[in-house]
C-alpha positions in Angstrom: 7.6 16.0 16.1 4.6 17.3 18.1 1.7 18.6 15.0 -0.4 19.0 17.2 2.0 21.8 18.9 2.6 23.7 15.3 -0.4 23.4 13.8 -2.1 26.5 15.6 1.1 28.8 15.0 3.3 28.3 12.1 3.0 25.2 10.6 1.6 25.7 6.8 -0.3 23.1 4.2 2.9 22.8 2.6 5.3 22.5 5.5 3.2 19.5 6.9 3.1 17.5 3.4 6.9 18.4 3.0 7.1 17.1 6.6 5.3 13.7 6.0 3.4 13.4 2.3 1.0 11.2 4.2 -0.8 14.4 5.2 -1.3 15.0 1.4 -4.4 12.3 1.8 -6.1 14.2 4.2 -5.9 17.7 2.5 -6.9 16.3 -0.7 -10.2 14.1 0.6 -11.4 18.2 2.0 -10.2 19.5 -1.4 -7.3 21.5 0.3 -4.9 23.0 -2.3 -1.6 21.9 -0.5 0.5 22.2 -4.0 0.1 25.8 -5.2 -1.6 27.3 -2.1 0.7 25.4 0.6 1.6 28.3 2.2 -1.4 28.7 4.1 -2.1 27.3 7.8 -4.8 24.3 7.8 -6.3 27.0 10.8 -7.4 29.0 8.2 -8.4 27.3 5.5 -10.8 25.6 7.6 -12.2 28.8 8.8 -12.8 29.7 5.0 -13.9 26.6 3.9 -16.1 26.5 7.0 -14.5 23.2 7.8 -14.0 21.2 11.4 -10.7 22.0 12.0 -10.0 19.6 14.8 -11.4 16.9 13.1 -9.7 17.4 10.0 -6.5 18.0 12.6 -7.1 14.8 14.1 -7.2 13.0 10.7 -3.4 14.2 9.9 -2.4 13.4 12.8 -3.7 10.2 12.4 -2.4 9.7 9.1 1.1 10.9 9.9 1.1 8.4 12.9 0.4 5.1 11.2 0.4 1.6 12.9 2.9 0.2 14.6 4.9 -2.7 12.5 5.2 -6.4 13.2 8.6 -7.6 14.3 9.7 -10.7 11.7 10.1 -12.9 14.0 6.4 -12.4 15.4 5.5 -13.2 11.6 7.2 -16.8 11.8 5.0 -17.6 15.0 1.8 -16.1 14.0 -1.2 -18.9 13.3 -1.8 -19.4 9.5 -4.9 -18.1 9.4 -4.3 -15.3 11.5 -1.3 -14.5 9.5 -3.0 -14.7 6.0 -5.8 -12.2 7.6 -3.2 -9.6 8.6 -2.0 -10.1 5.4 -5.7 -9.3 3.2 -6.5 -6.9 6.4 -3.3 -4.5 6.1 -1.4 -5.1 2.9 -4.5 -5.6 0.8 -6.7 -3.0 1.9 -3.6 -0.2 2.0 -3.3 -1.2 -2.0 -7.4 -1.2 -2.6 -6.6 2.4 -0.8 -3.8 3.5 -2.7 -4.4 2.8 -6.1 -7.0 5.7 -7.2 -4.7 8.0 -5.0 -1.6 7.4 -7.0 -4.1 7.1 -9.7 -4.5 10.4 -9.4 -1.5 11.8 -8.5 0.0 10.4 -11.1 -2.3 11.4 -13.5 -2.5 15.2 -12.5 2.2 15.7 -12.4 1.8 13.8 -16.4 -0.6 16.5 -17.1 1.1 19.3 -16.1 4.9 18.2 -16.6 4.5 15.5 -19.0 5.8 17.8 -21.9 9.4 18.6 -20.0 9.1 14.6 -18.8 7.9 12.1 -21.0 8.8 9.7 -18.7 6.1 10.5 -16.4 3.7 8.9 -18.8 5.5 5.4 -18.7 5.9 5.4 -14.8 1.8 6.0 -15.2 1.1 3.2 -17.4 3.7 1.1 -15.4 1.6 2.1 -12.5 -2.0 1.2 -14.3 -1.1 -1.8 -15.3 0.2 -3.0 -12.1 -2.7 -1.7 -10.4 -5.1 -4.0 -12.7 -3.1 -6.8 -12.1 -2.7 -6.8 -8.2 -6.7 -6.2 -7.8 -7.4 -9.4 -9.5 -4.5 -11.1 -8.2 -5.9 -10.2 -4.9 -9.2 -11.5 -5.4 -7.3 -14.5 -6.4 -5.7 -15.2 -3.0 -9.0 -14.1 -1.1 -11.4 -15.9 -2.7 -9.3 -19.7 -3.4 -6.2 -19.2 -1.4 -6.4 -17.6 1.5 -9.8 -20.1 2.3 -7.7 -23.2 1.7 -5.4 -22.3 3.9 -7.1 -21.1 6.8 -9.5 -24.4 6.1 -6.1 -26.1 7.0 -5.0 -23.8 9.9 -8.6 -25.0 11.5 -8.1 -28.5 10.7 -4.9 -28.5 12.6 -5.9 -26.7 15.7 -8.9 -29.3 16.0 -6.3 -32.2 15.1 -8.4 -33.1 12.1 -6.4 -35.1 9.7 -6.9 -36.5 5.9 -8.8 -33.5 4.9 -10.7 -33.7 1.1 -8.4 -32.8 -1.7 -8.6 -29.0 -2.6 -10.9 -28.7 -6.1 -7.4 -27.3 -7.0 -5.4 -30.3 -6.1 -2.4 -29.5 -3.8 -1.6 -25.5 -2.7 1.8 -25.9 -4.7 -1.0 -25.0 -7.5 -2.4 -21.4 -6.9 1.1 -21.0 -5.3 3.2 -21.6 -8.1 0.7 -18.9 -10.0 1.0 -16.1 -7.5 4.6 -16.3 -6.7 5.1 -15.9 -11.1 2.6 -12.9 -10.2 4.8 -11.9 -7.5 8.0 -11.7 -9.8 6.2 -9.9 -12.0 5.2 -7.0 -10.5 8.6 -6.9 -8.9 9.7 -6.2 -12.2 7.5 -3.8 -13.2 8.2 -1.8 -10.0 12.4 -2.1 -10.7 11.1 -0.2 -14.1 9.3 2.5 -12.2 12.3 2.5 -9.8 14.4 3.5 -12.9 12.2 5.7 -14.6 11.6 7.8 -11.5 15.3 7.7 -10.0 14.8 6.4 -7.4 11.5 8.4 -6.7 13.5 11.3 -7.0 11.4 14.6 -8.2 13.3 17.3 -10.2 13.9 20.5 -9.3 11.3 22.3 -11.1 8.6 19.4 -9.9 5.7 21.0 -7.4 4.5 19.9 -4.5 2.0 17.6 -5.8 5.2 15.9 -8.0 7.2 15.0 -4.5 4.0 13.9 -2.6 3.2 11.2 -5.9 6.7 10.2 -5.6 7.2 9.6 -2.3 3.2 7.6 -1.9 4.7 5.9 -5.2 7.8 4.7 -3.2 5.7 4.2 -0.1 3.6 1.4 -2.4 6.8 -0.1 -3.6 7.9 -1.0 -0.2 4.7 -1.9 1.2 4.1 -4.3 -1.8 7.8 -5.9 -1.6 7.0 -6.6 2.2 3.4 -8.1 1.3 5.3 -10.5 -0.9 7.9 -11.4 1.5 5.5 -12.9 4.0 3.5 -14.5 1.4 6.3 -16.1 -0.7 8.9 -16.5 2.0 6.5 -16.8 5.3 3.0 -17.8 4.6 3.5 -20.2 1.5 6.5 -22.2 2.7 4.3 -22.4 6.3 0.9 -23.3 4.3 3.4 -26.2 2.4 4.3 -27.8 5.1 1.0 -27.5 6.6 -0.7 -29.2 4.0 1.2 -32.6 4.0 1.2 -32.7 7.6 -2.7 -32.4 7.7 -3.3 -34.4 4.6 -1.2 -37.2 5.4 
């Protein structure tokens, strides 16, 4: 689909989001009312909020593009370290980015439809608590993982061998920790899977209910593919790595 083609004639708030929640972002960062004002055209609301339309045009376009994935197989041949950098450059900055969005969203459909489903206020807590955990799990992997093994990754490309010891002994170590950490927040996301059938809104949920949804299930599969290159990819890589190097 061409936005940039609609926007100008016929294309409201709400059609775009409905189109691709992504856009959602974008409206809320200008304070656009997408939910119970979505019937309006961004044209518009810019001219009465005396807001850059092209710009903010430009920015949901933008948003609605996205990258471009990896194929797997490029994964398997990427360098460590360069690997382990995509992997704290895209999947860890689109959770630190994330999180107070869904955050919010998530805080806002509890509020309003909490009463007719009390199961919005476990998906939130579900969603809290995982949040908590993958900041400092992440600080975890930047600040003693993701060092030891791009230490390692350098060693080998200069063919230096019998490196020191890690203060942490062997990589199995931290590891071990984060793939448990992994599994856990796996489980926790099955639960909100569940709770949320399948990110499926109800009938009488709003606009703002399907956007939180769908950015919930976006998360969920972002986060299930940022473990599968650390746990199936990078670690098993960074293993054999290590005893090569070290020997």
């Amino acid at each position: 689909m061409h936005l940039l083609q609609e926007i100008d004639n016929d294309l409201t708030i709400g059609k775009m989001v409905s189109l691709n929640f992504r856009a959602a972002e974008v409206f809320k960062k200008y304070g656009i009312d997408f939910c119970c004002k979505g019937n309006r055209l961004l044209a518009d609301v810019c001219r009465e909020k005396n807001l850059d339309f092209a710009s903010i045009e430009n920015e949901v376009l933008e948003k609605m593009t996205g990258t471009i994935p990896i194929e797997e197989d490029q994964y398997q041949c990427m360098p460590l370290d360069d690997l382990a950098s995509h992997i704290q450059n895209r999947h860890h900055t689109y959770v630190r980015e994330s999180i107070p969005i869904l955050l919010g969203y998530l805080h806002k459909i509890n509020k309003v439809h909490g009463e007719k489903h009390p199961e919005l206020n476990e998906v939130y807590l579900q969603f809290e608590a995982c949040a908590n955990e993958l900041t400092h799990h992440m600080v975890k992997e930047e600040t003693i993982l993701f060092p030891a093994i791009k230490q390692l990754a350098q060693a080998n490309k200069l063919g230096i061998k019998n490196i020191k010891p890690f203060f942490f002994g062997t990589l199995s170590n931290p590891i071990s920790m984060m793939k448990e950490e992994h599994s856990t927040e796996g489980d926790r996301f099955f639960k909100i899977t569940a709770l949320t059938n399948n990110f499926t809104a109800p009938s009488d949920g709003c606009t703002t209910y399907e956007v939180a949804f769908r950015k919930l299930q976006e998360f969920r599969d972002d986060l299930f593919l940022h473990i599968h290159l650390e746990n199936n990819i990078l670690f098993p890589r960074a293993l054999a790595l290590e005893i090569e190097v070290c020997k």
